[in-house]
C-alpha positions, 0 to 999 in steps of 0.5 A, a space after each residue: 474850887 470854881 474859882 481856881 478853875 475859872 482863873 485857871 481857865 482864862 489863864 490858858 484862853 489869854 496865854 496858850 496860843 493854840 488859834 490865839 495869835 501872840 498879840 493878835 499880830 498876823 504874819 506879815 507884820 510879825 515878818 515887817 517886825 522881824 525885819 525892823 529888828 534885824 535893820 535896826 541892828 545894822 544901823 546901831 553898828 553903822 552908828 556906833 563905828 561912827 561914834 568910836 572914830 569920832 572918838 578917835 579922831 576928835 581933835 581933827 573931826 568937822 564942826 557940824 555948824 561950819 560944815 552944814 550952814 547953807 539953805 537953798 536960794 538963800 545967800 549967807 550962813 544959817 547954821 543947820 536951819 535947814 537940816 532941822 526943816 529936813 527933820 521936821 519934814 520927815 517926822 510930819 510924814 510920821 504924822 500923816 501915816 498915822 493918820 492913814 493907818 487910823 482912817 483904814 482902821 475906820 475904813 475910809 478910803 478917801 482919807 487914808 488916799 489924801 494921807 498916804 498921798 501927804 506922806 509921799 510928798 514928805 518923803 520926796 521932799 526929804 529926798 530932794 533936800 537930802 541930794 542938794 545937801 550932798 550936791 553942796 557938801 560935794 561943791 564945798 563952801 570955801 576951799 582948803 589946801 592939804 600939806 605933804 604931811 595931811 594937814 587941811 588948812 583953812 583960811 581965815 579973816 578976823 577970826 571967821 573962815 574965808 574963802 580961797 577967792 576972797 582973798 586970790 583973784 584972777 585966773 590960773 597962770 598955768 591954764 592947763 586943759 584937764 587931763 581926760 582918757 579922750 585927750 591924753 593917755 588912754 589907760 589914765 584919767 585926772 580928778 578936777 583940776 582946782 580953780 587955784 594954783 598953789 603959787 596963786 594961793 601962797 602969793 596972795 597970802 603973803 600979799 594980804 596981812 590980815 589973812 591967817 590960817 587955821 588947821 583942822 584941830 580944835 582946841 579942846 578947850 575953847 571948841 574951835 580950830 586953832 589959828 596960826 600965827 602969820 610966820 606959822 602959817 606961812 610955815 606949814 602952806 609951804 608944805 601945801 601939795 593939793 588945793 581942796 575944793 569941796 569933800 568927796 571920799 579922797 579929801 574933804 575940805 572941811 577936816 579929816 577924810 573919814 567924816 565924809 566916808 562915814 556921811 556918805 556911807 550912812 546918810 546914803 544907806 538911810 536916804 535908800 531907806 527912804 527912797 525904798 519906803 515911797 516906792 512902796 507908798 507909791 505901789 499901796 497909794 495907787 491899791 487904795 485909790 483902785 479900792 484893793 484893801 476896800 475888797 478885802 475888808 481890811 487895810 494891813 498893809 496899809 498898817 505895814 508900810 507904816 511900820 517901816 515907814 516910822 522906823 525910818 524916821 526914828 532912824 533918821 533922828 539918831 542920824 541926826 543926832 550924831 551927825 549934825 548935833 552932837 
């Protein structure tokens, strides 16, 4: 009989709730959770529209490895080395975070300051790479032309991709000014004119022989882009009606158009995300260095902002997944 009311009676102090909080979590991180959960969400519909329009569209979407090959101050092609280097970076400020969030468990400011402090300049060295990729996906790397019927088609020389100047030299023969609001019709402006004229293009390559074009559909089979006989493609670039320099959220030289909506979109509303977390660590950083949480005997929020901070990160890895991987 003592038994059964001694179990029943450590039963009821783990489970009863009453002044015992469920898992001795506090409101405010119950409320991050909530939060996380609810973000979480979002960015599993985000991904999985991607996901299903990749599907959909897989005989024309970019490959990551052409897409993503340039590095900073480096000239050449390295294939995603530097958006693993961005991973990395994002995933040691994780590291760092811990780190700060044990050394307030222990109560020692001036490591949680130095960590949180790392932590902050993983992030912006994030961000700051995050913008140069979006400045070098914007510019482009070779140039394309699209067809009156949609078709991006790149140019290509024993079997790797060029670019337009590698084969068409000299200036446009048009020379025509852009036209803006300040010196044309007021109510109407222009997108940028090309580097190259269609007739400039079309002539050089039936000047240079070894030039081939390529369309953005891949053969299933050998998973790269199908390459044009010369008379085909001579064909289809009589079609051309734009000259693509670079992607943006109307053309993308790369392939199809929706690959960069869903790069901008996405990647945008991450690297938000992640703007948004250094704000905050910025904000908790300066209350560690002026001893707030050392007063209050505690450093949750501390604790907290680690939360988001590690959700960002995690998110950032099925990003990287689907986007660059995959």
């Amino acid at each position: 009989m003592e038994a059964n009311v001694a179990e029943h009676s450590e039963k009821k102090e783990t489970w009863s709730g009453g002044s015992v909080k469920p898992f001795g979590a506090s409101y405010g991180k119950m409320m991050m959770w909530f939060f996380i959960v609810s973000d979480a969400l979002t960015f599993s519909g985000f991904l999985a529209a991607y996901g299903l329009t990749r599907f959909k569209f897989i005989d024309s979407w970019p490959i990551a490895d052409e897409v993503f090959t340039h590095v900073p101050f480096i000239h050449g092609e390295y294939p995603m080395y530097y958006v693993a280097f961005m991973t990395f970076i994002l995933i040691f400020s994780s590291v760092t975070m811990v780190l700060a969030v044990d050394a307030g468990h222990h109560m020692k400011k001036k490591k949680v300051a130095w960590y949180m402090l790392a932590t902050i300049i993983g992030g912006l060295i994030f961000v700051g790479s995050q913008a140069w990729e979006w400045n070098t996906f914007i510019k482009g790397s070779y140039g394309a032309v699209k067809t009156t019927d949609g078709k991006v088609l790149q140019f290509v020389k024993d079997g790797h991709q060029i670019a337009i100047a590698d084969f068409v030299h000299g200036e446009r023969e048009d020379h025509r000014v852009q036209h803006t609001r300040e010196n044309g019709l007021w109510f109407e402006s222009e997108g940028t004119i090309a580097t190259y004229s269609i007739d400039q293009i079309v002539k050089a390559y039936n000047a240079d022989s070894s030039v081939q074009i390529r369309t953005e559909f891949i053969n299933l089979e050998t998973k790269k882009k199908t390459i044009l006989s010369r008379e085909d493609g001579a064909a289809e670039l009589a079609k051309t009606k734009l000259v693509v320099e670079g992607a943006n959220l109307e053309v993308n030289e790369y392939g199809n158009t929706i690959f960069a909506d869903f790069f901008f979109f996405i990647t945008g509303f991450h690297g938000f995300h992640v703007f948004s977390g250094i704000v905050i660590n910025i904000i908790i950083f300066f209350n560690v260095i002026l001893g707030t949480y050392e007063r209050r005997g505690h450093y949750e929020m501390v604790e907290k902002v680690g939360l988001y901070w590690h959700f960002v990160d995690l998110v950032w890895v099925f990003v990287f997944t689907f986007f660059y991987l995959v």
